[in-house]
HTML snippet that shows the backbone in 3Dmol.js (N, CA, C, O; Angstrom):
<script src="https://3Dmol.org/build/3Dmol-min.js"></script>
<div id="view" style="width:600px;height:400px;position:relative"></div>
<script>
const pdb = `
ATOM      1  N   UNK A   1     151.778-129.896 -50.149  1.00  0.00           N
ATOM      2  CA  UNK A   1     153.108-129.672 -50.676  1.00  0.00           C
ATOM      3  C   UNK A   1     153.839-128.559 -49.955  1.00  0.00           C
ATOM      4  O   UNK A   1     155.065-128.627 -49.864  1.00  0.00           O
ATOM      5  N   UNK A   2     153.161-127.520 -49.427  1.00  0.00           N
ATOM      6  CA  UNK A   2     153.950-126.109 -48.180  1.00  0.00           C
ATOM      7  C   UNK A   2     154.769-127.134 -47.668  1.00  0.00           C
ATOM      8  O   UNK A   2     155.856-127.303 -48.221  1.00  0.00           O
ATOM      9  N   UNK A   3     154.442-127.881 -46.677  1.00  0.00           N
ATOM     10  CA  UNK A   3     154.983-128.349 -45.972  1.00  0.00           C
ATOM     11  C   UNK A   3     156.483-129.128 -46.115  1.00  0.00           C
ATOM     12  O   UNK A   3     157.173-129.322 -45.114  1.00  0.00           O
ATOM     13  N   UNK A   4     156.918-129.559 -47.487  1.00  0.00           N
ATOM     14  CA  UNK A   4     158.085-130.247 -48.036  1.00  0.00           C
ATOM     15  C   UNK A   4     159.296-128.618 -48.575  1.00  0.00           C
ATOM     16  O   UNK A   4     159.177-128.095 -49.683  1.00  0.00           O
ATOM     17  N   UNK A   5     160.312-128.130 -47.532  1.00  0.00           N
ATOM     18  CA  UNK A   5     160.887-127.545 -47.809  1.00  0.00           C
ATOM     19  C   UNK A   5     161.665-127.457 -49.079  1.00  0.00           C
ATOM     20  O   UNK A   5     162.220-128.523 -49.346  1.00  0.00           O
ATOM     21  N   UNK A   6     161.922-126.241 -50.173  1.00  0.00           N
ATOM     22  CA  UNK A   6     162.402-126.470 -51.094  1.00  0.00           C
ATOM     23  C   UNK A   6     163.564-126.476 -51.241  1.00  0.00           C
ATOM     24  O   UNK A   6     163.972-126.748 -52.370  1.00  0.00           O
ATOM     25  N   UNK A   7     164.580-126.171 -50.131  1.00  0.00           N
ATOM     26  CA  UNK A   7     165.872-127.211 -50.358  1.00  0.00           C
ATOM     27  C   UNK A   7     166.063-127.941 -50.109  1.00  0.00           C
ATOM     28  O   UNK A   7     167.259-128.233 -50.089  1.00  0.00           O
ATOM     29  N   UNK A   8     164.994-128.998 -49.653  1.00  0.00           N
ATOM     30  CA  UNK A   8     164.989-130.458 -49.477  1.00  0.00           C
ATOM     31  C   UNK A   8     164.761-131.192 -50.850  1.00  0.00           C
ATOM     32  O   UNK A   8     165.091-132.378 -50.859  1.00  0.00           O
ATOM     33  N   UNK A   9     164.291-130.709 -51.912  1.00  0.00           N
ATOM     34  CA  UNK A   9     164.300-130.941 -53.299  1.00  0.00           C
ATOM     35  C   UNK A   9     165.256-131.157 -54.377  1.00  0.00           C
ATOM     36  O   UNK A   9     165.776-130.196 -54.944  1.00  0.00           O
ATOM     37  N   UNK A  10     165.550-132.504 -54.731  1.00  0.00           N
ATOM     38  CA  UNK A  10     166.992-132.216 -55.621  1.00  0.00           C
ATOM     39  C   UNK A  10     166.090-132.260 -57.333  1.00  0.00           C
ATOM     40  O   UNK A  10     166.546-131.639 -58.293  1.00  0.00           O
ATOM     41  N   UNK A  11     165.376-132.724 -57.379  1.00  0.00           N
ATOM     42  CA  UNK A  11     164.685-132.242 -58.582  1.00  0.00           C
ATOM     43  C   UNK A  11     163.155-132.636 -58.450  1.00  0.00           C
ATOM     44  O   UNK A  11     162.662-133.417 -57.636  1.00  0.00           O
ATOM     45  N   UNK A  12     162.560-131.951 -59.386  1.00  0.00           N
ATOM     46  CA  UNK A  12     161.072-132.395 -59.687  1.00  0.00           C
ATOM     47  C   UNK A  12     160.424-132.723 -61.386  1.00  0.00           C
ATOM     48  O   UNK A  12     160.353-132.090 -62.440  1.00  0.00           O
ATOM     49  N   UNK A  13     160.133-133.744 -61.018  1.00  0.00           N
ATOM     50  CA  UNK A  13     159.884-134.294 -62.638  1.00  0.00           C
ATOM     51  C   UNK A  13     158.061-134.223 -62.664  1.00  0.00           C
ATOM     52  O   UNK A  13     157.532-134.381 -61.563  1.00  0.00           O
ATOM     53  N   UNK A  14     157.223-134.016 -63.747  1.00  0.00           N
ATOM     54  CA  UNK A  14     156.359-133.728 -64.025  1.00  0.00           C
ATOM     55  C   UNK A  14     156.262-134.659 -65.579  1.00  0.00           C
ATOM     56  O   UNK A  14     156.836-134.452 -66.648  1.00  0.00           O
ATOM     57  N   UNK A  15     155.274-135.755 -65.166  1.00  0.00           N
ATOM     58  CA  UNK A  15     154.554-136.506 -66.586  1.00  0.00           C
ATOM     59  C   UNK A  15     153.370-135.982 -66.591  1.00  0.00           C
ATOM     60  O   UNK A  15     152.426-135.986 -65.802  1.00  0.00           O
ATOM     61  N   UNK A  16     153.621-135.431 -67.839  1.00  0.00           N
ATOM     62  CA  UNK A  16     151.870-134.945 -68.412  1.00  0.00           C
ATOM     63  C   UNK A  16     150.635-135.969 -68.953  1.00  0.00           C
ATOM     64  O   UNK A  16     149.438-135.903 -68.675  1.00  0.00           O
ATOM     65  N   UNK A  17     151.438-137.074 -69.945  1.00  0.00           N
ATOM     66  CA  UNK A  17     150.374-138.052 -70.125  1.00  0.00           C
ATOM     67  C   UNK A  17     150.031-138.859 -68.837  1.00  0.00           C
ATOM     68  O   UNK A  17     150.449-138.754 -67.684  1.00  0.00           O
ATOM     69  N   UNK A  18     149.099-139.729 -69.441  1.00  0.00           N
ATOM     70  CA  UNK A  18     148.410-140.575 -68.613  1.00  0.00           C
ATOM     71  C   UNK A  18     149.893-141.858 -67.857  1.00  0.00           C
ATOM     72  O   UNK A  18     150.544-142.514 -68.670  1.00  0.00           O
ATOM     73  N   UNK A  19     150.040-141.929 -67.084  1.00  0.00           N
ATOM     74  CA  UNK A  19     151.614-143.299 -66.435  1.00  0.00           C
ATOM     75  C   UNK A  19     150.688-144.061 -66.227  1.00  0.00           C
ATOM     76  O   UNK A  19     151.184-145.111 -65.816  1.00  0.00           O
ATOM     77  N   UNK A  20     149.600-144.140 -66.277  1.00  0.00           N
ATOM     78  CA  UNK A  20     148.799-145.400 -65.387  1.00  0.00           C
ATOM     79  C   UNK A  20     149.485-146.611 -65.934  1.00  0.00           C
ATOM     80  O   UNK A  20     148.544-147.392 -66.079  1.00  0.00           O
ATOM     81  N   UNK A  21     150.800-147.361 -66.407  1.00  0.00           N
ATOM     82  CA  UNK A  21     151.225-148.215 -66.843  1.00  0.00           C
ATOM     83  C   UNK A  21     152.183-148.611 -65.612  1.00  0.00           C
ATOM     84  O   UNK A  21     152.608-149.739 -65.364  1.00  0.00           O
ATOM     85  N   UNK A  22     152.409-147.500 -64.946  1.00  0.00           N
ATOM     86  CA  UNK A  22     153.799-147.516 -64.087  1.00  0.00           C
ATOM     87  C   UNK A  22     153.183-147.335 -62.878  1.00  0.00           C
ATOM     88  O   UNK A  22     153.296-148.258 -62.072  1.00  0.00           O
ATOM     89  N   UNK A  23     152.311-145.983 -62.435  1.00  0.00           N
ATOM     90  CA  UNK A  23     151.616-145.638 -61.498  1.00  0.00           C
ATOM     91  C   UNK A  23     150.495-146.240 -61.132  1.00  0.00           C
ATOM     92  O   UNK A  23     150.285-146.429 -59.934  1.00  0.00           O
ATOM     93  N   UNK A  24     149.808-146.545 -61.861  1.00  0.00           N
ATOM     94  CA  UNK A  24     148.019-147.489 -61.899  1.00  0.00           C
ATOM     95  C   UNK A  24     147.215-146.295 -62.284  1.00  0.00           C
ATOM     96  O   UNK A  24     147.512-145.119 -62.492  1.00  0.00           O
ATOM     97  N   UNK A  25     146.067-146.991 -62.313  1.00  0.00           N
ATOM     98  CA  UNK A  25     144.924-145.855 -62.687  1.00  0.00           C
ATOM     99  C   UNK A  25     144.432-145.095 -62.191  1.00  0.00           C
ATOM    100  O   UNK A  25     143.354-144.714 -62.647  1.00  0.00           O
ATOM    101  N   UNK A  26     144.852-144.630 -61.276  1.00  0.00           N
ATOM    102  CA  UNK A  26     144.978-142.897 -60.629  1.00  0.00           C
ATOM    103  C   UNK A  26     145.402-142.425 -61.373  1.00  0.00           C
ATOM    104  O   UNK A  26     144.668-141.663 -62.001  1.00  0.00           O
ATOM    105  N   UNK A  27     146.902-142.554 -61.825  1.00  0.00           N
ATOM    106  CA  UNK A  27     147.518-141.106 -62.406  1.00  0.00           C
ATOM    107  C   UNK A  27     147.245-141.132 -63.761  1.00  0.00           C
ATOM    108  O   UNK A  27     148.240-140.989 -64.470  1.00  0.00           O
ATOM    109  N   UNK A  28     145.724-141.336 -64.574  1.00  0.00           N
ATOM    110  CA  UNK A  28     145.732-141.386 -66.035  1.00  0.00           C
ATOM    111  C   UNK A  28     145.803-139.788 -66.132  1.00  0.00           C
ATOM    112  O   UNK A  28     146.208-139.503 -67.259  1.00  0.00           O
ATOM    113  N   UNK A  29     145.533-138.519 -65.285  1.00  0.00           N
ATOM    114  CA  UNK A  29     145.926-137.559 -65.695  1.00  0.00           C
ATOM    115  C   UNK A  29     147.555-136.892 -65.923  1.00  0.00           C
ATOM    116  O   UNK A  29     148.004-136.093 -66.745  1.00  0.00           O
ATOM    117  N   UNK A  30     148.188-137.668 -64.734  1.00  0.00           N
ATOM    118  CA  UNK A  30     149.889-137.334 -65.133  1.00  0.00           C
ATOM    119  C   UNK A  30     150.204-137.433 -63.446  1.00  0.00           C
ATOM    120  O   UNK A  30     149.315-137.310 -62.603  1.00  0.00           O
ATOM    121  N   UNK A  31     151.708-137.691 -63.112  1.00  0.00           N
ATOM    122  CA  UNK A  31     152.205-137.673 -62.098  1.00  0.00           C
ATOM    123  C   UNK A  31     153.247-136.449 -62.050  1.00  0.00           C
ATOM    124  O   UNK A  31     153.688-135.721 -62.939  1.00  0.00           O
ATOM    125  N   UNK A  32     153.490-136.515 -60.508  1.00  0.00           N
ATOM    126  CA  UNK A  32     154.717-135.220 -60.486  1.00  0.00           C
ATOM    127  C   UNK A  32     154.974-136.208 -59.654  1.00  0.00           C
ATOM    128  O   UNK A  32     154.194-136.763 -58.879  1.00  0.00           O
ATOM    129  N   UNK A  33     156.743-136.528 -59.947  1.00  0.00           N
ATOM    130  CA  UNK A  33     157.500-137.162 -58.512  1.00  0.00           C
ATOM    131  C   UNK A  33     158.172-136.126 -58.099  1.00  0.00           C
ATOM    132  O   UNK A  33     158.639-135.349 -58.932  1.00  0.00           O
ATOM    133  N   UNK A  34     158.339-135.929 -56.805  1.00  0.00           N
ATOM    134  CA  UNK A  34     159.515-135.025 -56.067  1.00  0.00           C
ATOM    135  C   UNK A  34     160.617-135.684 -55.723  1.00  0.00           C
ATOM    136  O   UNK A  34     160.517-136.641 -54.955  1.00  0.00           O
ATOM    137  N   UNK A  35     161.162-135.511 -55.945  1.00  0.00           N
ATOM    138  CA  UNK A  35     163.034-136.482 -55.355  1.00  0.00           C
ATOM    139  C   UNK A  35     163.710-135.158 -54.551  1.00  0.00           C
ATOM    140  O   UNK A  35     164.187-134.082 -54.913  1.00  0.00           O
ATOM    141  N   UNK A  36     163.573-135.571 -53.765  1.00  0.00           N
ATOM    142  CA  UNK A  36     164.372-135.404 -52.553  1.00  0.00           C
ATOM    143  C   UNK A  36     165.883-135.007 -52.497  1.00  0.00           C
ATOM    144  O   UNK A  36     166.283-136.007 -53.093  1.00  0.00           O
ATOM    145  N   UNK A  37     166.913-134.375 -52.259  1.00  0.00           N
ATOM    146  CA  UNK A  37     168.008-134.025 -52.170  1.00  0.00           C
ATOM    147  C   UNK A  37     169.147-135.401 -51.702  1.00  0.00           C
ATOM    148  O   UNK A  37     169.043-135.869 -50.568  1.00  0.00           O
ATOM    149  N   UNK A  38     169.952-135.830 -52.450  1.00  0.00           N
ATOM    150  CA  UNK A  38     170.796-136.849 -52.551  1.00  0.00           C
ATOM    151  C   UNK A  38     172.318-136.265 -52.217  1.00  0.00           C
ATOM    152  O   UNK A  38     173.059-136.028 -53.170  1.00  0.00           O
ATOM    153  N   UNK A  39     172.723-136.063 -51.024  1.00  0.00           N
ATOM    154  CA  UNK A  39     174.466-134.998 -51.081  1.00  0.00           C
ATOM    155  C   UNK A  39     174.810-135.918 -49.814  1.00  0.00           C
ATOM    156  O   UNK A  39     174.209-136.030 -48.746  1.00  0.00           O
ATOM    157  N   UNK A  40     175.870-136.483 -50.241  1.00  0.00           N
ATOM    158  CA  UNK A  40     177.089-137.072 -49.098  1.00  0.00           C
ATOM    159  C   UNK A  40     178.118-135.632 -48.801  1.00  0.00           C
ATOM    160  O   UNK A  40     178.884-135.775 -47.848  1.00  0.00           O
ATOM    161  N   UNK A  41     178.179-134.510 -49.409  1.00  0.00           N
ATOM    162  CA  UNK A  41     178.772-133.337 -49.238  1.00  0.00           C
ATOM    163  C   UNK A  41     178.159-132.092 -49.650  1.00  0.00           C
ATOM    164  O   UNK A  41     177.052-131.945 -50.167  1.00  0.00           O
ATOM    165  N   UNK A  42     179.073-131.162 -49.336  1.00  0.00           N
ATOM    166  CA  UNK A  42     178.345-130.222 -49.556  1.00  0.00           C
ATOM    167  C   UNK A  42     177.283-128.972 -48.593  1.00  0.00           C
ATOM    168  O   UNK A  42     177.265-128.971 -47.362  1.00  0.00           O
ATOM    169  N   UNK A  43     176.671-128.230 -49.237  1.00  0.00           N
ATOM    170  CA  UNK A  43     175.849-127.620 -48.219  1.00  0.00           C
ATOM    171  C   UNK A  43     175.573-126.225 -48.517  1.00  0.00           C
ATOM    172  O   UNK A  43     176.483-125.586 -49.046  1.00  0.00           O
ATOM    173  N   UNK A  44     174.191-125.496 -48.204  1.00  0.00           N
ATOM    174  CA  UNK A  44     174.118-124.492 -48.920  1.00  0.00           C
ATOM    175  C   UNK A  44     172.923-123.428 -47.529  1.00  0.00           C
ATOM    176  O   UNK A  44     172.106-123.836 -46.703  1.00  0.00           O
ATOM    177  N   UNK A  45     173.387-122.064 -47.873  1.00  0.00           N
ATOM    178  CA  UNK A  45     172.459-121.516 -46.889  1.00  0.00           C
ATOM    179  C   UNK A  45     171.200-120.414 -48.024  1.00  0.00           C
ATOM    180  O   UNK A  45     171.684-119.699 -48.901  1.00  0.00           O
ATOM    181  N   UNK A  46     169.952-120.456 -47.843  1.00  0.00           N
ATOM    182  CA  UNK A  46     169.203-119.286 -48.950  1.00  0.00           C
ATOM    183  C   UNK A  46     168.391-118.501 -47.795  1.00  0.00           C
ATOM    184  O   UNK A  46     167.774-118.711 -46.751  1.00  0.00           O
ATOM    185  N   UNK A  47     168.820-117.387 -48.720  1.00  0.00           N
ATOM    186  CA  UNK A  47     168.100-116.346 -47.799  1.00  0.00           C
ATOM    187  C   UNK A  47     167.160-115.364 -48.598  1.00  0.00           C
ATOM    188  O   UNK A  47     167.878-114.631 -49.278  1.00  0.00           O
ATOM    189  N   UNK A  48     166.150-115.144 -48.731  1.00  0.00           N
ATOM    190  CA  UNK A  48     164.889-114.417 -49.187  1.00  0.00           C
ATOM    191  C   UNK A  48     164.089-113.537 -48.762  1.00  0.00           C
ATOM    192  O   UNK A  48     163.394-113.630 -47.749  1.00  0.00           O
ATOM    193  N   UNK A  49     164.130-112.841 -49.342  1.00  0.00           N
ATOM    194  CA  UNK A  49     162.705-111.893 -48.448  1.00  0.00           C
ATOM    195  C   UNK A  49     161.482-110.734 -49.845  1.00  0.00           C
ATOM    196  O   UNK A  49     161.848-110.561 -51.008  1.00  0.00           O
ATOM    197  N   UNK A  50     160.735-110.411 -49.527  1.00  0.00           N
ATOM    198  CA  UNK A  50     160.009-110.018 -50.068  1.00  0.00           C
ATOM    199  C   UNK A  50     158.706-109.651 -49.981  1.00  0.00           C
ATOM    200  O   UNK A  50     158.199-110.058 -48.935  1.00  0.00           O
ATOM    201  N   UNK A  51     157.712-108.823 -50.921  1.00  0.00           N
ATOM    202  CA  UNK A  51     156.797-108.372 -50.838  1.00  0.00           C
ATOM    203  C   UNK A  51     156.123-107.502 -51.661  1.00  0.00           C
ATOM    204  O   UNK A  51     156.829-106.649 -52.198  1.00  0.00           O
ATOM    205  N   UNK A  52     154.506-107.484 -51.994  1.00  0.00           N
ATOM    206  CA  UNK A  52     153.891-106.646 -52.222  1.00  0.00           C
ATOM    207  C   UNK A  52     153.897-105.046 -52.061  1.00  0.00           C
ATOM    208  O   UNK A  52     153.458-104.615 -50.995  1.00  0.00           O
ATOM    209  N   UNK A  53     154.457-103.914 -53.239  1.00  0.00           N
ATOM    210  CA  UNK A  53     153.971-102.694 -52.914  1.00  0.00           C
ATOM    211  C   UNK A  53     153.615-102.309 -54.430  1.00  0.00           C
ATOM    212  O   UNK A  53     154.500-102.137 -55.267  1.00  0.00           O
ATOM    213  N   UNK A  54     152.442-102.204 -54.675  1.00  0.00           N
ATOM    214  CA  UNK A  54     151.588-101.412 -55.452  1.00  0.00           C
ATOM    215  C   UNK A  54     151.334-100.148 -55.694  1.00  0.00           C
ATOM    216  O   UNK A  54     150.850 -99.528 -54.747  1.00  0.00           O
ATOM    217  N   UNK A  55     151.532 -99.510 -56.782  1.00  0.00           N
ATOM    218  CA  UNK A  55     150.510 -98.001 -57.009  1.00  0.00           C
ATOM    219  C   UNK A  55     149.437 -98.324 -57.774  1.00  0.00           C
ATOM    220  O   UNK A  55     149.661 -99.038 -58.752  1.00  0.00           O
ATOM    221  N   UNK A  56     148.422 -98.001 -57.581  1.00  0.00           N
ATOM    222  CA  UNK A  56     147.324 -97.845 -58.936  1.00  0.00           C
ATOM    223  C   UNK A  56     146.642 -96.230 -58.292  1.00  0.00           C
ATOM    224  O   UNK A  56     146.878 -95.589 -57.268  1.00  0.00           O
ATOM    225  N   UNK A  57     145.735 -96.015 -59.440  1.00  0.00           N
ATOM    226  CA  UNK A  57     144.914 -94.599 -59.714  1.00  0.00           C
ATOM    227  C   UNK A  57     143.578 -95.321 -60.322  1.00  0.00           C
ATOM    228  O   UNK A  57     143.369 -96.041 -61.299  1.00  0.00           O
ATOM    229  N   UNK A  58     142.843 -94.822 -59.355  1.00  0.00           N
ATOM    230  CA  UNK A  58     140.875 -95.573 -59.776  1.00  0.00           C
ATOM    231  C   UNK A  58     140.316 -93.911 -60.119  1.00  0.00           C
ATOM    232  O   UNK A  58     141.089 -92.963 -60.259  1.00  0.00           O
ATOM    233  N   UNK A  59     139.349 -93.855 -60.179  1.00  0.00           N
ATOM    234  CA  UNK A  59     138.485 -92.563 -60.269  1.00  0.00           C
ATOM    235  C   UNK A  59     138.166 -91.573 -59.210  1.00  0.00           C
ATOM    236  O   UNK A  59     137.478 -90.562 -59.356  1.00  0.00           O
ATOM    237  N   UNK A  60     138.734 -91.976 -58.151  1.00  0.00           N
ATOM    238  CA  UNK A  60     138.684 -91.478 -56.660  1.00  0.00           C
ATOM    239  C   UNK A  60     140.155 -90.889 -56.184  1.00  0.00           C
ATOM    240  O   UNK A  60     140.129 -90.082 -55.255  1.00  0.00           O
ATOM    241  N   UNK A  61     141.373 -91.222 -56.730  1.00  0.00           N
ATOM    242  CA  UNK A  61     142.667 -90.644 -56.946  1.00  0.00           C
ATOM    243  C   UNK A  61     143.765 -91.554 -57.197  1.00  0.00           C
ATOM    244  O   UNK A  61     143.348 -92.501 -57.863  1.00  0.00           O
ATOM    245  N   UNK A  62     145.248 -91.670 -56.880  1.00  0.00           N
ATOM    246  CA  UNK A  62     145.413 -92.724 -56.038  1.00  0.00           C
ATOM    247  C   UNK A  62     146.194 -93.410 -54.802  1.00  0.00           C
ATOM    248  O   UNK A  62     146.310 -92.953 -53.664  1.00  0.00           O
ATOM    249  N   UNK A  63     146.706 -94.639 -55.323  1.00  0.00           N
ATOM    250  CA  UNK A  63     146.145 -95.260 -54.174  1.00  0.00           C
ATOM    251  C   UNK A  63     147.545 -95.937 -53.806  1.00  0.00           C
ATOM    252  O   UNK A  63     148.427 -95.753 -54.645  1.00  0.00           O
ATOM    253  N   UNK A  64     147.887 -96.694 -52.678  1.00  0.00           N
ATOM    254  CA  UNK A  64     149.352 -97.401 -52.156  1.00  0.00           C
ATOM    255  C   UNK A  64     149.135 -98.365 -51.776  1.00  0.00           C
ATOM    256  O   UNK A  64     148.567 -98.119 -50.712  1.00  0.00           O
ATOM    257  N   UNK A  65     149.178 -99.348 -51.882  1.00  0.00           N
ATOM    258  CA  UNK A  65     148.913-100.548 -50.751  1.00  0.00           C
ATOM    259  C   UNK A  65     150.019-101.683 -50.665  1.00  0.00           C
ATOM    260  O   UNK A  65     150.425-102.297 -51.652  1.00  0.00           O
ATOM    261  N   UNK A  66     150.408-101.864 -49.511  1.00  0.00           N
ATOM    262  CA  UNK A  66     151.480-102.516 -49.628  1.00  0.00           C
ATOM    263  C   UNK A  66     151.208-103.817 -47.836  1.00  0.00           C
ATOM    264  O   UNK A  66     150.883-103.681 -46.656  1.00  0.00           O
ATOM    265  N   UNK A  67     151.601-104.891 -48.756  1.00  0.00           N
ATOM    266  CA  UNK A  67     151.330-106.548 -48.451  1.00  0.00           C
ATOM    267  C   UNK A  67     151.863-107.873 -48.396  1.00  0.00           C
ATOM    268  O   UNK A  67     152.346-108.299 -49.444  1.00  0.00           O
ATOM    269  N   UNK A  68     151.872-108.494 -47.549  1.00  0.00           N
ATOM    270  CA  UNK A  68     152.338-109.520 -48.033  1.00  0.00           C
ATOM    271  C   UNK A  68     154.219-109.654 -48.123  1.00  0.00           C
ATOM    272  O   UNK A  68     154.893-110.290 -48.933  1.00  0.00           O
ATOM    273  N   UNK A  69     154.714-108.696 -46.833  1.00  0.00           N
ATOM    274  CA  UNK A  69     156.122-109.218 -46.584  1.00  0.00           C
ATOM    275  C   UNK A  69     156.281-110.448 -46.070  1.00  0.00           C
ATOM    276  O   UNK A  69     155.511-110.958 -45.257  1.00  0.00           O
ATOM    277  N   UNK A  70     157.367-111.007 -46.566  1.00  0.00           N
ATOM    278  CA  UNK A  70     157.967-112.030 -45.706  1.00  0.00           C
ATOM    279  C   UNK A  70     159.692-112.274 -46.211  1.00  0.00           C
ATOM    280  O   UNK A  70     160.483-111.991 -47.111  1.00  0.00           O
ATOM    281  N   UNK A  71     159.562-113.140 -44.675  1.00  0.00           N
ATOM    282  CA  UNK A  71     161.279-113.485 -44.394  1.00  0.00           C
ATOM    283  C   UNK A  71     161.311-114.282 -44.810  1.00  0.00           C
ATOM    284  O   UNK A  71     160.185-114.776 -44.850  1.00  0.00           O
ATOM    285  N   UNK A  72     162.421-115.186 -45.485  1.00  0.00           N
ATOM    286  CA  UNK A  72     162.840-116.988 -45.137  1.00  0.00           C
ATOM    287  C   UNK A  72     164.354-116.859 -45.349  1.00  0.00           C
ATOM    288  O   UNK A  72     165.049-116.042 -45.953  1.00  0.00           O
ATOM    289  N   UNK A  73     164.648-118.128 -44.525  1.00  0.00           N
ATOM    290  CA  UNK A  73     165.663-118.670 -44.109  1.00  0.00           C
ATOM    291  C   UNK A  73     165.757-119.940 -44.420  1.00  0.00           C
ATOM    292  O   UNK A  73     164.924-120.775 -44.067  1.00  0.00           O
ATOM    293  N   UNK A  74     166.887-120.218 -45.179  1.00  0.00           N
ATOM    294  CA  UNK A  74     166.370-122.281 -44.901  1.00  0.00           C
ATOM    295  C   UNK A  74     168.376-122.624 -45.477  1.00  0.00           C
ATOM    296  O   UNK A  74     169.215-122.133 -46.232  1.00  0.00           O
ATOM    297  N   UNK A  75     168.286-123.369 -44.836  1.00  0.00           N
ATOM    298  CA  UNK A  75     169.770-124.795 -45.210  1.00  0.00           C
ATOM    299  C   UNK A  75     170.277-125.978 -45.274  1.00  0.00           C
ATOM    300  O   UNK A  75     169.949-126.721 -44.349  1.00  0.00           O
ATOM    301  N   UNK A  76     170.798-126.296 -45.864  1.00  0.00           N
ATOM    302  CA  UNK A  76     170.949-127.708 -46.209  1.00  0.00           C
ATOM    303  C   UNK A  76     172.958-128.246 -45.818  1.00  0.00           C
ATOM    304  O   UNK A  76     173.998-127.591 -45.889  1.00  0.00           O
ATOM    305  N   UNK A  77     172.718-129.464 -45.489  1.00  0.00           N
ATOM    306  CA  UNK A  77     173.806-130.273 -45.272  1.00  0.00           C
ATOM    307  C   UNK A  77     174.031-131.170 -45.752  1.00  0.00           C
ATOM    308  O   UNK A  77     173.097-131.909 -45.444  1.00  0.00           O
ATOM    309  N   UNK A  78     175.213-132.121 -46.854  1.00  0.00           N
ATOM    310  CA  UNK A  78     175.253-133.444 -46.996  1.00  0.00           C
ATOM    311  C   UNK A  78     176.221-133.716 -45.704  1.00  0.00           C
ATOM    312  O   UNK A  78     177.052-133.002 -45.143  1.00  0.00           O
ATOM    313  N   UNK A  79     175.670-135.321 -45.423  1.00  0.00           N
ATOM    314  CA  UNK A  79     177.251-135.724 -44.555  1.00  0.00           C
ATOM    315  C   UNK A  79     176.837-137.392 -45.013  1.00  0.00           C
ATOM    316  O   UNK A  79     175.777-138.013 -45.089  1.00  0.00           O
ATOM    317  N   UNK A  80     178.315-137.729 -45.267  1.00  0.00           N
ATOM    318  CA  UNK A  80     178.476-139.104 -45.251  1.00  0.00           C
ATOM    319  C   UNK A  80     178.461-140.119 -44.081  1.00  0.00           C
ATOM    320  O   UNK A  80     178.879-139.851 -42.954  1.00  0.00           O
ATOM    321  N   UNK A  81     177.995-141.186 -44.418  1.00  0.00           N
ATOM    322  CA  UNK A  81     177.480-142.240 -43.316  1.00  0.00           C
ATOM    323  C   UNK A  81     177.930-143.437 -43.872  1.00  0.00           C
ATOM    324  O   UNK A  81     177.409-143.827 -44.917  1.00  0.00           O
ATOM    325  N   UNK A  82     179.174-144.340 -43.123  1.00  0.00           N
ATOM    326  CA  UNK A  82     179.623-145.536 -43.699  1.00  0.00           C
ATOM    327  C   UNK A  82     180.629-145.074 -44.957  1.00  0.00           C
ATOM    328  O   UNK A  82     181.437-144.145 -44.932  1.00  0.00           O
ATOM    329  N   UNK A  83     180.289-146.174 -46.289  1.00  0.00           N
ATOM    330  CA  UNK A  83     180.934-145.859 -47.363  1.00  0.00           C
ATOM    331  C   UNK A  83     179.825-145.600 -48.568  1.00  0.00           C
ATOM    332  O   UNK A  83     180.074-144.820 -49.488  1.00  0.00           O
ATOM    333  N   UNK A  84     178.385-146.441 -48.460  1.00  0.00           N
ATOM    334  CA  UNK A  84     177.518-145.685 -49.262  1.00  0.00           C
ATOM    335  C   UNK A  84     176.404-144.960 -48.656  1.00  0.00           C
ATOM    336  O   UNK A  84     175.532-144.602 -49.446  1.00  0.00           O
ATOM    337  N   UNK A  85     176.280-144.733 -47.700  1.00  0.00           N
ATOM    338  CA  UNK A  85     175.167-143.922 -47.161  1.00  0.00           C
ATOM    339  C   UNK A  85     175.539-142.258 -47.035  1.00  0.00           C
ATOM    340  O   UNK A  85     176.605-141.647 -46.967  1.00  0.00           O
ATOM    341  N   UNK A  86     174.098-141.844 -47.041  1.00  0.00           N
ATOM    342  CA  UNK A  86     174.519-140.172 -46.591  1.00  0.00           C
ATOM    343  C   UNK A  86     173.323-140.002 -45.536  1.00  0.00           C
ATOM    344  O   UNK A  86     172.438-140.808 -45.247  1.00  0.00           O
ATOM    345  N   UNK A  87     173.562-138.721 -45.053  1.00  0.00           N
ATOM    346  CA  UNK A  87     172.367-137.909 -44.454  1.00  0.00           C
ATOM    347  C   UNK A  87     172.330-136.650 -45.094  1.00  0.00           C
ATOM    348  O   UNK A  87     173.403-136.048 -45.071  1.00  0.00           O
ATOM    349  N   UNK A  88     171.434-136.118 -45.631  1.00  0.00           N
ATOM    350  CA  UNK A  88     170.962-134.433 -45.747  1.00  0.00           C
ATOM    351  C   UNK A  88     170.179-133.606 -45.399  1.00  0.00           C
ATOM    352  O   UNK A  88     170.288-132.447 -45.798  1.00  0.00           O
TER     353      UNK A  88
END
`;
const viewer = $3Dmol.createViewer("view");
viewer.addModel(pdb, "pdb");
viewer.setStyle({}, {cartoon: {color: "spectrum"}});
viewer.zoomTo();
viewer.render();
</script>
């Protein structure tokens, strides 16, 4: 799932019972569908960043530790194609 960017996501639905009616008998524990982003317009840019910085105190004094920065960048486009198609 890393790999499927999350503004490529226009929603995510989660069945908890058993679908094996719809899905088959794999999913008697539950399905998650991902749907995908649907925009003939539109368009959006997210920008994030963040990270780990900690204090704690053990019996030895204490302590700083700091982890786990990161950048992201990510954006999205609708554009229309024809009269019912899009690309995003």
């Amino acid at each position: 799932l890393n790999t499927i960017p999350a503004v490529a996501l226009g929603s995510v639905e989660v069945l908890r019972d058993g679908a094996s009616a719809q899905y088959g008998a794999d999913a008697i524990a539950g399905v998650v569908n991902l749907r995908l982003r649907e925009a003939r317009s539109g368009g959006a840019v997210i920008a994030s960043m963040g990270g780990y910085d900690t204090d704690f105190t053990t019996a030895r004094g204490e302590h700083s530790a700091q982890d786990g920065n990161q950048v992201s960048l990510a954006s999205w486009v609708g554009l229309p194609i024809g009269e019912d198609g899009f690309l995003t």
